[in-house]
N, C-alpha and C positions, 0 to 999 in steps of 0.2 A: 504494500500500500504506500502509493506518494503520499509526503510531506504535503501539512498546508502550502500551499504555493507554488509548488512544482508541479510539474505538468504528470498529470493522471495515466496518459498512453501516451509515450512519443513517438508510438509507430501511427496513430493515428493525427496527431497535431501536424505530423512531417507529410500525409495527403494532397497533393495539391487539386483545391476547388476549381471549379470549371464553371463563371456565371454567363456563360453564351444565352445562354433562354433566357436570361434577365435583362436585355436591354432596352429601353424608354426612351427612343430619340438618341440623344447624346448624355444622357441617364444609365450607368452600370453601377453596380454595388461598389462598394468600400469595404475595410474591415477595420475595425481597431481590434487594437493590443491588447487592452486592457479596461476595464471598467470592475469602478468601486462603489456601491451602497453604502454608506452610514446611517441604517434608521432612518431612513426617508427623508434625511436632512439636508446630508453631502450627495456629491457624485462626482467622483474624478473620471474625465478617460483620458489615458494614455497613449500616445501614438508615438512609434519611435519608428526610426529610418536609419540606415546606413551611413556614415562617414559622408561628407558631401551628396547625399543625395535629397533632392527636392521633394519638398510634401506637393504632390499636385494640387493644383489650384482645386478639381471638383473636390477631391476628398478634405482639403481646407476648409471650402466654403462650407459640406456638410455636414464637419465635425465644428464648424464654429458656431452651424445656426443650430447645431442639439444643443452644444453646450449652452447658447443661451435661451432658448426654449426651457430648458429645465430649469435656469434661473428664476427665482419668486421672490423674492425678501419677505410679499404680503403671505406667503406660508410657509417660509422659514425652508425655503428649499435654496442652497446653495450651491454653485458647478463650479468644476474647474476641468481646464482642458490642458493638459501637457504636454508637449513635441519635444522629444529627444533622441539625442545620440543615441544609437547601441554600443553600451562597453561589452564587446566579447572576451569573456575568461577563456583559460587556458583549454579547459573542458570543451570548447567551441558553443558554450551556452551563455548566450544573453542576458546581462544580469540589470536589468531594468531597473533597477533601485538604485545601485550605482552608475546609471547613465544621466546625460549632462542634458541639462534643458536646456533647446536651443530659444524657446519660448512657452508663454504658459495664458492663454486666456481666461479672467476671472474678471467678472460684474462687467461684462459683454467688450469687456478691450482686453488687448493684446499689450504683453510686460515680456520684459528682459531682468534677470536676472542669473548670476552666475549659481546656478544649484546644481547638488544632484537630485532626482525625480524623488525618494524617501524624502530630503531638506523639505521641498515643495510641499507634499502631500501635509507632513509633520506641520507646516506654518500654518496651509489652508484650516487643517482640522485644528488648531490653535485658537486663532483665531475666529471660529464658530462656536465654541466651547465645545466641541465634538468629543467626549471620552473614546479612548482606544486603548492599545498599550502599544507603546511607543517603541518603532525600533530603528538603530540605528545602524544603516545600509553597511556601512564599514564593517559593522562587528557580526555580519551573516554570513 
């Protein structure tokens, strides 16, 4: 049995999807990385990419308008959306917690700051009094 966070099958995560039967005009899917719940309060998703490579503009545009769709303050629903490096370990796995925001959207604009993705999450959920227990990307 995987660990919280680790991937469950990775003969089945390593599949490559096929969405030809999904196209709408100039409309194809997207995927994210990652997404997190906090009790219906938070919601982070994460999207990371390769070393110099570009987030495309559609997948941009329709992880920026979820992310702010999900934004409410009037019900206490807060988002964040954060774009990063992949740091590859030695292992050739991904380690998403220690990779570097290249940016992060929260309350419908776009920030810079020098984090890594756990810093990020760790301030948002801070910052909403969000309880969690706290971990520190370094010490995993």
């Amino acid at each position: 049995m995987a660990e919280r966070g680790e991937i469950y099958n990775p003969t089945l995560a390593n599949q490559i999807r096929s969405f030809k039967g999904l196209r709408y005009g100039k409309i194809t899917p997207t995927d994210i990385d990652a997404f997190m719940e906090f009790g219906n309060k938070a919601f982070v998703i994460i999207e990371g990419k390769g070393k110099n490579a570009p987030l495309p503009y559609g997948q941009n545009l329709a992880l920026e308008r979820l992310c702010d769709a999900i934004q409410d303050k009037d019900r206490a629903h807060y988002s964040l959306l954060i774009v990063c490096e992949h740091v590859l370990k030695d292992d050739g796995v991904i380690d998403v917690g220690n990779s570097t925001v290249l940016k992060y959207r929260y309350e419908k604009k776009w920030h810079l700051k020098n984090w890594t993705v756990t810093q990020c999450v760790n301030d948002f959920l801070e910052n909403h009094g969000i309880n969690y227990e706290k971990h520190d990307s370094k010490n995993i």
